[in-house]
C-alpha positions as CSV (number, residue, x, y, z in Angstrom):
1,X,81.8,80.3,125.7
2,X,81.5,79.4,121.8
3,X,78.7,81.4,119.9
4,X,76.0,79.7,118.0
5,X,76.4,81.5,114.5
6,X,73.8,82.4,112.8
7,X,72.5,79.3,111.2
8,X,70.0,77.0,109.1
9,X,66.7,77.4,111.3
10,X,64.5,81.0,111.2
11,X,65.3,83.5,113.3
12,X,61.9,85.0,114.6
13,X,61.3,88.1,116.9
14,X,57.8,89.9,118.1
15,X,58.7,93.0,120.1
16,X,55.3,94.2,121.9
17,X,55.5,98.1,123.1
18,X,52.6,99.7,125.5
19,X,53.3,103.1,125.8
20,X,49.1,104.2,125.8
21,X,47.1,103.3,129.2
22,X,43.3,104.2,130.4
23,X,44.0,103.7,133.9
24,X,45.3,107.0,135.3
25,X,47.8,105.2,137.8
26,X,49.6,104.6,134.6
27,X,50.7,107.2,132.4
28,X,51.5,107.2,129.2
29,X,55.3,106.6,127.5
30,X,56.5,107.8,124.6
31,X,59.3,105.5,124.1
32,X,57.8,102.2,123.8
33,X,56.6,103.0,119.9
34,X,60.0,103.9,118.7
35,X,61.5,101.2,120.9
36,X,59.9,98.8,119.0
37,X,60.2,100.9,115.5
38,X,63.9,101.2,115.7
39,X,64.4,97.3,116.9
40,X,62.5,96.0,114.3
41,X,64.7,97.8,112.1
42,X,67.6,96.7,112.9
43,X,66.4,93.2,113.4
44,X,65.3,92.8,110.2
45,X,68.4,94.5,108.3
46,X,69.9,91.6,106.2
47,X,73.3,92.9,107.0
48,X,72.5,92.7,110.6
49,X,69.8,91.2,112.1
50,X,68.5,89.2,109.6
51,X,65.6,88.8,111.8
52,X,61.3,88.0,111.0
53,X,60.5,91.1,113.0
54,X,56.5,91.5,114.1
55,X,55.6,94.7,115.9
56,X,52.7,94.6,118.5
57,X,52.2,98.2,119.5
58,X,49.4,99.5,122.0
59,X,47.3,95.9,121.4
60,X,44.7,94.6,123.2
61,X,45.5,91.6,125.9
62,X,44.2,89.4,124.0
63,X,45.3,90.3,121.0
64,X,48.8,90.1,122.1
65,X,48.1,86.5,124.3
66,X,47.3,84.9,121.2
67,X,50.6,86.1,119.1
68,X,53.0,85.4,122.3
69,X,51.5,81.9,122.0
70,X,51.3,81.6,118.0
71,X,55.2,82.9,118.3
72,X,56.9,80.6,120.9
73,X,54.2,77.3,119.4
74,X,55.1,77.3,115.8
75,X,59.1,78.0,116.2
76,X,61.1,74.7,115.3
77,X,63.9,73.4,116.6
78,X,66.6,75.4,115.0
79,X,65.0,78.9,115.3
80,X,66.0,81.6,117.4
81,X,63.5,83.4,118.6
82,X,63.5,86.9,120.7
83,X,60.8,88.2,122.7
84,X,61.0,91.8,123.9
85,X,58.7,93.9,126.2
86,X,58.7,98.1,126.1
87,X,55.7,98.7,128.5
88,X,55.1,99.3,132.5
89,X,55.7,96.4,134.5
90,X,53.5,95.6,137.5
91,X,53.3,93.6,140.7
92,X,50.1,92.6,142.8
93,X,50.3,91.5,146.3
94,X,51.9,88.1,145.8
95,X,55.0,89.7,144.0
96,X,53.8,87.9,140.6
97,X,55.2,90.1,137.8
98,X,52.7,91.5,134.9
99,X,53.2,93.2,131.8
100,X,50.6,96.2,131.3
101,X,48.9,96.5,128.4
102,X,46.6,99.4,127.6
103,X,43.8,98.5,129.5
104,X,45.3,97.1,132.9
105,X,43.8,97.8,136.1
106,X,47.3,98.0,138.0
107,X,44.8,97.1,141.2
108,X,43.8,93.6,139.4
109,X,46.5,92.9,137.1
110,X,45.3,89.1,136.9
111,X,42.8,90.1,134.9
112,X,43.7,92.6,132.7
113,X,47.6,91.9,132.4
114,X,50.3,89.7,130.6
115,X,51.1,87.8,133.6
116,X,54.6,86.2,133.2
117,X,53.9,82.9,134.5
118,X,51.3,82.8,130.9
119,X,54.6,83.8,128.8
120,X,56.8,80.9,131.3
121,X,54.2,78.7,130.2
122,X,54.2,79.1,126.5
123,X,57.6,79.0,126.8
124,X,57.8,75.3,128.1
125,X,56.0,74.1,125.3
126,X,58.4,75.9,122.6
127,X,60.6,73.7,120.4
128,X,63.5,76.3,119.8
129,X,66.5,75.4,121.4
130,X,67.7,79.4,121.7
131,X,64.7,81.8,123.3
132,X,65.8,85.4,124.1
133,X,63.9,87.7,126.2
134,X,64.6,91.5,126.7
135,X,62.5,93.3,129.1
136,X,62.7,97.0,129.1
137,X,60.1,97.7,132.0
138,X,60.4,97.7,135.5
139,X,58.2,96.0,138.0
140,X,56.1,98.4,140.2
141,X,53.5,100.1,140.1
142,X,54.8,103.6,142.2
143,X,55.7,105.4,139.4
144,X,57.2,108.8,138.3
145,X,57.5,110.9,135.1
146,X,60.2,109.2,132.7
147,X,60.4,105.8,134.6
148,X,58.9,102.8,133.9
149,X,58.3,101.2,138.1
150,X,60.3,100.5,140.9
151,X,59.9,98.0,143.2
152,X,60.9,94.1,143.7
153,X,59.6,91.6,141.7
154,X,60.9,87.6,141.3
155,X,61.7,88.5,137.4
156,X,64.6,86.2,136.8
157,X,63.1,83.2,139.0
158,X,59.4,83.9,136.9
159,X,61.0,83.6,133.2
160,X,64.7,81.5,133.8
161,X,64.6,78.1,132.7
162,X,65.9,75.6,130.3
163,X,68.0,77.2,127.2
164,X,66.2,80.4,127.8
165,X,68.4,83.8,128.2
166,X,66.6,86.8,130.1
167,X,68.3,90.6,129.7
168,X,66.7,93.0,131.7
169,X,66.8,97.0,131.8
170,X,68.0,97.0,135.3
171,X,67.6,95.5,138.9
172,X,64.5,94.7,140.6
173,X,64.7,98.2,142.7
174,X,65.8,99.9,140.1
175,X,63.4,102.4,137.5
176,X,64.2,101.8,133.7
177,X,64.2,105.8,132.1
178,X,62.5,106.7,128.9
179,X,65.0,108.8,126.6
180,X,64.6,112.6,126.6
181,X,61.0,114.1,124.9
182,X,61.7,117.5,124.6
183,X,60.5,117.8,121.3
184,X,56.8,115.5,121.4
185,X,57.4,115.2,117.5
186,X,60.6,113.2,117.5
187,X,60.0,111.0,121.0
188,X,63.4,109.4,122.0
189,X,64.2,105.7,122.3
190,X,64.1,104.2,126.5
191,X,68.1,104.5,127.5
192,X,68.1,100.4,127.4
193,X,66.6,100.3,124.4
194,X,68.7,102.6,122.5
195,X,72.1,101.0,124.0
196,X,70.8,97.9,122.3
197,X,70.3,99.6,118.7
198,X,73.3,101.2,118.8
199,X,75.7,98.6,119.8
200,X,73.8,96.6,116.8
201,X,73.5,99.2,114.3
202,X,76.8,100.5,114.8
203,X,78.7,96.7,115.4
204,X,80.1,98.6,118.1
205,X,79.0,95.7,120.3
206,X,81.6,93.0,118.6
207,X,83.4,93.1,121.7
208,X,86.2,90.2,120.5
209,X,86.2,91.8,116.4
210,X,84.7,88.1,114.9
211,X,82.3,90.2,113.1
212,X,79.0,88.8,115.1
213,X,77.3,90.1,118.1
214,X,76.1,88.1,120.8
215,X,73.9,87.5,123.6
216,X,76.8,88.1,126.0
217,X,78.2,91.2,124.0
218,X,75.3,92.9,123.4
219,X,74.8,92.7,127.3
220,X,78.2,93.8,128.4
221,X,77.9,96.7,125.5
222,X,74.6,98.4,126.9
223,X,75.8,97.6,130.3
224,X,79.0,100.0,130.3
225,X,77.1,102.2,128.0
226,X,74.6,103.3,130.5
227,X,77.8,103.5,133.1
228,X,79.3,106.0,130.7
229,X,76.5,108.0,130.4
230,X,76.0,108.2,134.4
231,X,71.9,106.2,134.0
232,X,71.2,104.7,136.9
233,X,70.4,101.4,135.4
234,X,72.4,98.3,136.1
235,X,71.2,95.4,133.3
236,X,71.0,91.6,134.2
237,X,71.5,88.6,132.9
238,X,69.8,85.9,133.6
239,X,68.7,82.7,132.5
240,X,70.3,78.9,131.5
241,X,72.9,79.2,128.2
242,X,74.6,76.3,126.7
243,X,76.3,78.6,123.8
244,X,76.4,82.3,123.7
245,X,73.6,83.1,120.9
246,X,74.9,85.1,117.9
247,X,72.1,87.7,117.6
248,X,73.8,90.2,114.3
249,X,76.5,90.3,112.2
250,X,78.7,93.4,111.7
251,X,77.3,95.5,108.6
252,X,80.7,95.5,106.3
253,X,81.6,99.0,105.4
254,X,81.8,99.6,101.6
255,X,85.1,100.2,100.6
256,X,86.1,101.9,97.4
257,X,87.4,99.6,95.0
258,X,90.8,99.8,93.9
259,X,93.5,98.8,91.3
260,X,93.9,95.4,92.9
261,X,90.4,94.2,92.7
262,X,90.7,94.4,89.0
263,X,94.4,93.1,88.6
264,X,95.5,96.3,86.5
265,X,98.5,98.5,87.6
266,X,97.8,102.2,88.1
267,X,99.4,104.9,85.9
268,X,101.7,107.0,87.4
269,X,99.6,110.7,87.7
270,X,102.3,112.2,85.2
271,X,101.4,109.8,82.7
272,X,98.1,108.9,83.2
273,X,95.7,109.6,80.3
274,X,92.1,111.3,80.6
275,X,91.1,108.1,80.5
276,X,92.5,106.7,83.5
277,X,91.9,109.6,85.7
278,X,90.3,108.5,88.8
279,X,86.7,108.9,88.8
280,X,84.2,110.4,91.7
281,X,83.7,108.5,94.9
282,X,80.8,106.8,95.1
283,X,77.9,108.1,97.6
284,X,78.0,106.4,101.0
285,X,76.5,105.8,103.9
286,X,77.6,105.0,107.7
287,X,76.0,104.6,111.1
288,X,75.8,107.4,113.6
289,X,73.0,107.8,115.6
290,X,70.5,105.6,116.8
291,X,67.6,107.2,115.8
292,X,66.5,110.5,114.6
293,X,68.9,113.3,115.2
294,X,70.4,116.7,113.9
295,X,72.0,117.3,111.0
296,X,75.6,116.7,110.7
297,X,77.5,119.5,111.0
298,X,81.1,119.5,109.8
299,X,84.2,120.8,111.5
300,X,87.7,120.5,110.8
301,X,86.9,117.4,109.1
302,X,84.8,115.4,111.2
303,X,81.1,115.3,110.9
304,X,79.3,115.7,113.9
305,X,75.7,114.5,114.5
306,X,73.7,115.6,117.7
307,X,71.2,113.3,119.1
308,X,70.2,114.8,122.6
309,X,72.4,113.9,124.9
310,X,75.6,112.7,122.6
311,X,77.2,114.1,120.0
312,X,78.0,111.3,117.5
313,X,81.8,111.8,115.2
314,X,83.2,110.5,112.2
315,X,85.8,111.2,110.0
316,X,84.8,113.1,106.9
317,X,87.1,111.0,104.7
318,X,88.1,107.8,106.7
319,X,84.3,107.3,107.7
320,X,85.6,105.9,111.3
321,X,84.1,106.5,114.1
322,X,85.7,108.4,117.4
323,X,84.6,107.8,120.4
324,X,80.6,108.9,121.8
325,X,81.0,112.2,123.3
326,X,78.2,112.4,126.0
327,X,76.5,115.7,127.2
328,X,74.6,117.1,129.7
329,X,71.8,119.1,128.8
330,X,70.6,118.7,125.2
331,X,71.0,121.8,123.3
332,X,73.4,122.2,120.3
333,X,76.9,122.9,121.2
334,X,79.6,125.4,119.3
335,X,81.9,123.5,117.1
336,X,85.6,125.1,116.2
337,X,89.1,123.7,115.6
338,X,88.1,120.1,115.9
339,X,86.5,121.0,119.6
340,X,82.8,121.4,120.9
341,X,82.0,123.8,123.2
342,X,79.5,123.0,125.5
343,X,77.8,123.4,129.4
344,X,79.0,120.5,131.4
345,X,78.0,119.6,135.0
346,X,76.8,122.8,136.8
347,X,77.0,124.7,133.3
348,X,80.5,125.2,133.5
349,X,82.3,125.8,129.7
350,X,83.0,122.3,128.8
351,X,85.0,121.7,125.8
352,X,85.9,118.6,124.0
353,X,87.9,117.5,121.7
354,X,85.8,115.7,118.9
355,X,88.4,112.9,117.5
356,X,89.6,111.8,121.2
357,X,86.6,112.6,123.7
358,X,89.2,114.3,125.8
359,X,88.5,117.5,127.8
360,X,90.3,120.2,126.2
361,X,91.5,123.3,128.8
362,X,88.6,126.5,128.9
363,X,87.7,129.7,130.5
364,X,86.1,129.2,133.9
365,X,82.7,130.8,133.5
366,X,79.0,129.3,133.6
367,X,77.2,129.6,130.0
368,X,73.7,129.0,129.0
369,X,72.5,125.9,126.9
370,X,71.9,125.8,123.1
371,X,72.5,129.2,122.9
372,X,76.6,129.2,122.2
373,X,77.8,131.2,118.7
374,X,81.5,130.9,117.1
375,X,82.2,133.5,114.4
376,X,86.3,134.1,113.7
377,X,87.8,132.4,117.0
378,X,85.8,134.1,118.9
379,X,83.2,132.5,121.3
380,X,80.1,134.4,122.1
381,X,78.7,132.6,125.4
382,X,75.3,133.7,127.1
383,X,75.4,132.7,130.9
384,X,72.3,131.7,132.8
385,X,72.8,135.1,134.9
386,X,71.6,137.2,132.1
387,X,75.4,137.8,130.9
388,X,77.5,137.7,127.4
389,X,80.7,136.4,127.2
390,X,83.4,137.2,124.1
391,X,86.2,134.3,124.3
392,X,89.4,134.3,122.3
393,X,89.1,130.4,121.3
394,X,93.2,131.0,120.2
395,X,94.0,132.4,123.4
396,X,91.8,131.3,125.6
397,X,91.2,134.9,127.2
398,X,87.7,136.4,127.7
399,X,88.0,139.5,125.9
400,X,85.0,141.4,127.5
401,X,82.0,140.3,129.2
402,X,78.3,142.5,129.1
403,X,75.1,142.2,131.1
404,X,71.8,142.1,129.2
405,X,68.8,143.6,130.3
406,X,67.1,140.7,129.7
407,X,68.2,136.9,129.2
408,X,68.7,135.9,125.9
409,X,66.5,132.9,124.2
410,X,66.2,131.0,121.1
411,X,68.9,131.1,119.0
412,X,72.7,131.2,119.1
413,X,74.3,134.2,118.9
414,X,75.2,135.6,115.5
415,X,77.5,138.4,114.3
416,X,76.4,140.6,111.2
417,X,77.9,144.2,110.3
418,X,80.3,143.9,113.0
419,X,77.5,143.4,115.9
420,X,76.4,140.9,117.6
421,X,73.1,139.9,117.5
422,X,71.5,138.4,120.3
423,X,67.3,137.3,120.7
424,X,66.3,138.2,124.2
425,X,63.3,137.5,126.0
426,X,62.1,140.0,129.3
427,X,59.0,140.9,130.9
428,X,56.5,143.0,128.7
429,X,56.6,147.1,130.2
430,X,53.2,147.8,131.5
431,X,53.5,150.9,129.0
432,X,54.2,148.5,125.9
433,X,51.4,148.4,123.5
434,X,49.1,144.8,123.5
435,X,50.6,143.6,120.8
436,X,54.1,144.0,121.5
437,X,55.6,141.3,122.8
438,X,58.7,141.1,125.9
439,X,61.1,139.8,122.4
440,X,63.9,142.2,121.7
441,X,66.6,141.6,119.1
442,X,69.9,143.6,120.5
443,X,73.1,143.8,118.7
444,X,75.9,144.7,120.9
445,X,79.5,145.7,118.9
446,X,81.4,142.5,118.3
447,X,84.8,144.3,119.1
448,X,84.3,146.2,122.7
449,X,81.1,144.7,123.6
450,X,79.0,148.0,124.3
451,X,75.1,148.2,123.1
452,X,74.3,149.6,119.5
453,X,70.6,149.1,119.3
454,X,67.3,147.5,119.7
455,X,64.8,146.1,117.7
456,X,61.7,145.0,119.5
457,X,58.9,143.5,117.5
458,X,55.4,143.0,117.3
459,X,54.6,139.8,118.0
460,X,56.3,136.6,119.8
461,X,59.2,135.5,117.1
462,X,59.8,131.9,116.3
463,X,63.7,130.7,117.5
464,X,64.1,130.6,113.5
465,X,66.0,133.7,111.9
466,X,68.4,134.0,109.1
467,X,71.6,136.5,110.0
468,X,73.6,137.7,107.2
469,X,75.5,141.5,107.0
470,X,72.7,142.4,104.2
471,X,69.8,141.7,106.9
472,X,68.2,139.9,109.2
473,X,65.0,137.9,108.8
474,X,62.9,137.2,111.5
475,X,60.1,134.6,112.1
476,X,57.3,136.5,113.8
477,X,53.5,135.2,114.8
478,X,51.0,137.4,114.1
479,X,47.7,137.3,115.4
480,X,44.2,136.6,113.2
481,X,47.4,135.2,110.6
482,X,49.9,133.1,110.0
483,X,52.9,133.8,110.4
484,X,55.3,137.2,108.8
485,X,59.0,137.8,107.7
486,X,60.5,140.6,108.7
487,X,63.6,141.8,107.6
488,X,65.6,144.4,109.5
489,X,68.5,146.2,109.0
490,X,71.9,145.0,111.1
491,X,73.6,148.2,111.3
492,X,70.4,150.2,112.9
493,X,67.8,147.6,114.0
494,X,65.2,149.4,111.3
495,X,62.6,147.9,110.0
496,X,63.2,147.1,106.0
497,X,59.7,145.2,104.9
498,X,58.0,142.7,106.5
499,X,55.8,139.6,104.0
500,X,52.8,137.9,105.6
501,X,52.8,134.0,105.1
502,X,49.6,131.7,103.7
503,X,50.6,129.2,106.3
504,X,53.4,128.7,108.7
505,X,56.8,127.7,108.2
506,X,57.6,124.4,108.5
507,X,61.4,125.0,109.2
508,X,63.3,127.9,109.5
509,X,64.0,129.7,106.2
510,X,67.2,130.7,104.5
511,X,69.0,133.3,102.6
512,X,71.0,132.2,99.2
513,X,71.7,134.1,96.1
514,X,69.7,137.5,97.0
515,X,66.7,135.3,97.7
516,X,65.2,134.2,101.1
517,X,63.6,130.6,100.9
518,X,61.2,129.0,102.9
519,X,58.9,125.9,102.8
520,X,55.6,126.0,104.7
521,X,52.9,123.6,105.8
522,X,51.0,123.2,103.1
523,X,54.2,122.2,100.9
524,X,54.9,125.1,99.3
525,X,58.3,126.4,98.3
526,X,58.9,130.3,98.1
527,X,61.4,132.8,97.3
528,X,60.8,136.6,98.3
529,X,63.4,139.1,97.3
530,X,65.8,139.6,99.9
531,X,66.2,143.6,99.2
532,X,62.7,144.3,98.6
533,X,60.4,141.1,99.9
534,X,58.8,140.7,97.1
535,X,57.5,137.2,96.2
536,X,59.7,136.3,93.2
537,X,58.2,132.3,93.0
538,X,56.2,129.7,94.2
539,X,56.9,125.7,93.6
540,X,55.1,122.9,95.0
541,X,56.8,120.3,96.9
542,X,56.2,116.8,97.6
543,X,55.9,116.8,100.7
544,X,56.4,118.7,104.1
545,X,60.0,120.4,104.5
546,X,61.9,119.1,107.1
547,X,64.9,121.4,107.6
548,X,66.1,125.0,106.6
549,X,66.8,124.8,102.7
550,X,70.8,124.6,102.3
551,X,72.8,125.3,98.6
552,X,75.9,124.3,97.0
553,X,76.7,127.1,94.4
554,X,73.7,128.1,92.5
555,X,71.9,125.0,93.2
556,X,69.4,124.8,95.9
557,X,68.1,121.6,97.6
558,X,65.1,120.9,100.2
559,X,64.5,117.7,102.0
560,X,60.9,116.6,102.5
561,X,58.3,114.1,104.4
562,X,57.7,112.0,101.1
563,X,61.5,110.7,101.0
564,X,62.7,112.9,98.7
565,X,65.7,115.4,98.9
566,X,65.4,117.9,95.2
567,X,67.9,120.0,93.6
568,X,66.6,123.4,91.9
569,X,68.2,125.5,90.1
570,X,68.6,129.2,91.1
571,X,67.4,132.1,90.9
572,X,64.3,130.5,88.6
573,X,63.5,127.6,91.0
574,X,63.7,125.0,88.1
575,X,63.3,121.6,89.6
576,X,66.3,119.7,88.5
577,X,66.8,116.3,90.0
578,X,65.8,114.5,93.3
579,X,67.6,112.0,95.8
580,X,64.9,108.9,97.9
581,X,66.3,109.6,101.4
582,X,64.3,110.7,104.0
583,X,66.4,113.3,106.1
584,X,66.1,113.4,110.2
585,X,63.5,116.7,111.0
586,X,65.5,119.5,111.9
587,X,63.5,123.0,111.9
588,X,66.8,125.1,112.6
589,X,69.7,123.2,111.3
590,X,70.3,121.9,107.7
591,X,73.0,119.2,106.1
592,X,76.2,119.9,105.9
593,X,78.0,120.9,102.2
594,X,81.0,121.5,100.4
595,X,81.8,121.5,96.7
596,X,82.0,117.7,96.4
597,X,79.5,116.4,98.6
598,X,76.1,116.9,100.8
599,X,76.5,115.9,104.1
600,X,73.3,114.2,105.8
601,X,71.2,112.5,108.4
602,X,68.6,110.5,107.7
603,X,65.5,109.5,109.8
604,X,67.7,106.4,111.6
605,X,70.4,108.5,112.7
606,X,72.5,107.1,109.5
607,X,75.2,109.7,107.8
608,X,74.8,110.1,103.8
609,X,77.5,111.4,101.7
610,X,75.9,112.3,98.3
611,X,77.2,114.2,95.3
612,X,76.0,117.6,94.9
């Protein structure tokens, strides 16, 4: 079937998202706001979409009566237009579907719903010869956390007609999930949904290479997408198509110009003059994620972005894609030698390679999630019976395994003066003071695996530390306070100084040049010394921190809420220039850097490559 391209009339879309109910038979979603956030980007990207995107989020019935009908009444002929639903879907006793809107009764839907037969109707009286609907709802009202309904309804036979294509989320038995919301701040795109940006955002969904994305193709990409990724979601297609409807075009990758776009020979390098010596590679930019995610990290020349349950790769230098790695549980994995190490089903050691997807041969043992360390080939693996794990990544040999007392939490481990240090989290003694908490910090030697010492702190610590050979520096909450560093010795566990905060960190803190840096929530920047703890400076940022400050040399940089990534100058803190990007939240992690370039993700899931 021959694909309408994109053409001479408007192309219109209103995406509507409910995700906020008053009835308690219907609770709330996080996904349908960021559904419709991250679709209207995309939509309206004029190297993609090219779309007239409205957003309807959380509206009133009425309120969103009136703009279905103001949408499908004033489209012309040669518009396109594309209707999409994020919400709960429900069915009264007749088996006549409804959309839910905040205040919905699911008991009387006919009075306080979107019925479909109202959007059928408006659609009879629309001029536009190409109307796309998506629904990303199911159509019951029995529901559980993360799904969206379950139970029959006549979808395809209430909305089909005349020109008119219909994707849904799944069958009519079958729930439509919500991503993952482990962390509330950041709430994840609905597993339809996000197929659908990705497959536009990346151009991944070209399925035949013409450089436009269609109807069809977009359909048969989320389809296998949510078959790779095991989602018990089967999409349909449904509707009446004369031509397969060219919904994007592919966003052309910018390619460094060369000698031939300018008709001039290069110099051979012996000859070449100062003057024709090539100059520095522009900044770039490249798709990765879908929507908020980790920041990159880089290994063995690919950069790796982590957004819950994939793990995202492209080459460093090429700036190609390999293929999506999925995961099962959605804490960071290890990365070494061009391989992640992960838990797969059952927690088993998973590892995969990172430019072919391809299981990679590992030791047999069960290992805890997010909580995986590499430091010199050598694997340090927690397992969720309270064990650690040393693994010669050359080899592949476990060279010693050690029970803990308690199970460790938090953070990876981390090895500093020859010990490994390990957060652990246990029952608090009956004989332990009040204000002691069950957190110990435990460094174990590196080399034969036998206990060295203990550190156990005052107060509950924050999964945030900084690990170097000079010290460590933990996040600790104190109570009638804020929050305190404390900096401790990694050859004994002792105590070196501790520095009470005037507000808590916004991200965890870092260590460069001597100095340990931190950003808190009332936008401040501050530098302690790392020996001592002494407050050595105070700047003012523009806005919020949003991960662990990183440095290239003796240049610092912070990435913050108001857009802006800022190079200071160390060890005075002298602001020095700034960078409009606004950098995925990350409270642990921070871009990846090397000499030449800063390595990373912004708030859509996109890779930068800027110069230092």
């Amino acid at each position: 079937m021959t694909a309408l391209a994109i053409g001479d009339g408007h192309r219109r879309a209103l995406l509507i998202g409910t995700g906020t109910y008053d009835h308690p038979e219907l609770p709330t979603l996080l996904s349908p706001e960021v559904d419709c956030a991250r679709l209207t980007e995309v939509l309206r990207d004029p190297e993609v979409g090219q779309f007239e995107a409205q957003q309807l989020v959380d509206a009133d019935r009425f309120t969103l009566e009136r703009a279905i009908e103001e949408f499908f009444l004033t489209a012309q002929r040669d518009d396109v237009c594309l209707l999409y639903f994020s919400c709960h879907g429900v069915v009264n006793r007749s088996d006549k579907l409804y959309f839910a809107v905040r205040n919905t009764n699911p008991d009387r839907p006919a009075h306080s719903a979107i019925s479909a037969s109202f959007v059928h109707e408006v659609m009879d009286e629309c001029r536009a010869r190409s109307i796309v609907v998506v629904l990303d709802c199911c159509y019951s009202g029995l529901f559980i956390p993360g799904a969206k309904g379950s139970i029959s309804a006549s979808f395809e036979e209430a909305l089909a007609g005349h020109g008119r294509v219909i994707i849904t989320a799944g069958t009519r038995v079958q729930r439509a999930w919500e991503g993952d919301h482990s962390d509330a701040e950041t709430p994840a795109l609905s597993r339809f949904t996000e197929a659908l940006v990705e497959g536009l955002r990346s151009g991944d969904a070209d399925l035949n290479g013409d450089a436009l994305i269609t109807v069809q193709e977009l359909f048969g990409y989320a389809s296998e997408r949510l078959h790779k990724q095991g989602i018990e979601q089967t999409p349909r297609l449904g509707g009446e198509m004369q031509y397969d409807i060219a919904l994007a075009r592919v966003k052309k990758k910018r390619r460094q110009r060369s000698s031939r776009t300018t008709g001039t020979k290069e110099s051979s390098r012996r000859t070449a003059s100062p003057r024709t010596r090539r100059q520095p590679e522009a900044p770039w930019r490249v798709s990765a994620a879908s929507g908020p995610a980790r920041q990159p990290v880089l290994s063995d020349g690919t950069l790796v972005v982590h957004e819950k349950y994939s793990l995202h790769v492209v080459d460093a230098e090429a700036r190609r894609r390999y293929p999506l790695i999925q995961t099962n549980y959605v804490g960071s994995p290890a990365f070494h030698g061009g391989a992640a190490y992960l838990p797969g089903p059952s927690r088993w050691l998973r590892t995969v390679d990172l430019r072919t997807g391809k299981t990679r041969r590992s030791a047999r043992l069960q290992v805890s999630d997010g909580l995986l360390g590499v430091c010199a080939d050598i694997l340090y693996a927690p397992g969720p019976d309270g064990s650690l794990h040393s693994i010669d990544l050359l080899s592949g040999d476990i060279r010693w395994s050690r029970p803990l007392e308690m199970p460790p939490i938090g953070c990876a481990p981390e090895v500093a003066a020859d010990n490994v240090i390990i957060m652990t989290e246990g029952r608090r003694p009956r004989s332990t003071a009040a204000n002691h908490s069950g957190t110990h910090i435990v460094a174990i030697r590196a080399a034969t695996g036998h206990p060295n010492w203990s550190y156990q702190p005052e107060g509950p610590l924050a999964p945030e530390w900084v690990v170097t050979d000079s010290g460590i520096y933990l996040v600790q909450q104190v109570e009638h306070a804020h929050q305190r560093i404390v900096a401790i010795d990694p050859n004994s566990g002792v105590p070196l100084w501790t520095f009470d905060t005037a507000a808590d960190l916004a991200a965890a803190p870092a260590v460069v040049g001597g100095l340990v840096i931190f950003g808190d929530v009332d936008n401040r920047l501050l530098a302690l010394d790392a020996k001592g703890g002494a407050q050595l400076w105070e700047r003012k940022t523009k806005g919020r921190v949003l991960t662990r400050p990183f440095a290239v040399g003796d240049t610092l940089f912070t990435a913050d809420r108001a857009a802006t990534v800022t190079a200071w100058k160390l060890p005075a803190g002298r602001r020095l220039r700034s960078y409009d990007v606004l950098l995925s939240p990350d409270r642990q992690g921070r871009p990846a850097v090397t000499d030449n370039w800063l390595y990373l993700t912004d708030s859509r899931g996109d890779i930068h490559a800027l110069h230092p």
